[in-house]
N, C-alpha and C positions, 0 to 999 in steps of 0.2 A: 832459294836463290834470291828472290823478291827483300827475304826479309833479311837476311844478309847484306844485299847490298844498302837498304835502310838503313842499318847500324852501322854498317862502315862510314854512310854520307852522315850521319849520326854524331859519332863519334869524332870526325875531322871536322866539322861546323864547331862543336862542342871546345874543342882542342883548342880552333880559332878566336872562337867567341872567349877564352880565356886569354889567349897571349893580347888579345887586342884589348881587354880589362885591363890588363899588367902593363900596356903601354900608355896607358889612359893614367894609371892609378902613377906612375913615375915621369908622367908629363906633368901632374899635380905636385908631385912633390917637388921636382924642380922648381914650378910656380913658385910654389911658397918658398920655398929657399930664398930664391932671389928676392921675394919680396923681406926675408928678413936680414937677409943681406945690406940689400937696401938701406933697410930702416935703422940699421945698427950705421951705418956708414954715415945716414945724417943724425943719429943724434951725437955721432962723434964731433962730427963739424958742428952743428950748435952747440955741445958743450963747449968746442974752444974755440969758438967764437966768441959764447957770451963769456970765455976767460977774458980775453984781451980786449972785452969791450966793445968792439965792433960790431957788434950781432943786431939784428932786427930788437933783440927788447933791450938794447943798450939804450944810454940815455941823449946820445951824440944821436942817434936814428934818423934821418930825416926821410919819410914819403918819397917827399920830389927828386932828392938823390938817387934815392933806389930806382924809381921812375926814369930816373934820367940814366941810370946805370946801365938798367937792362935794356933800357932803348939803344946804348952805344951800343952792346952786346950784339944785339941782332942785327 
């Protein structure tokens, strides 16, 4: 009976200790999704930005602009 119910609390730890793996292992992959989600989203935006010139390595660029940019922003 003893060793019975060992394997039963055995087996449902065992069970658990997987689903909670597999909740682990696709919170990770959503992570990284989004992170290359992300990364594809901005190098869309710098690509067409540095199209029309506008972009941080354009030659028009001014620091104190941007500076003064992101200060209205916030």
């Amino acid at each position: 009976m003893t060793s019975e119910l060992v394997l039963r609390v055995s087996a449902e730890l065992t069970r658990e200790l997987v689903a909670i793996s597999y909740e682990i292992t696709w919170l990770h992959v959503a992570g990284l999704l989004t992170l290359v989600i992300g990364g594809v989203a901005l190098a869309i935006r710098a690509t067409r930005s540095l199209s029309r010139g506008d972009g941080m390595l354009s030659k028009e660029y001014s620091p104190a602009l941007h500076r003064e940019t992101w200060l209205s922003i916030r």
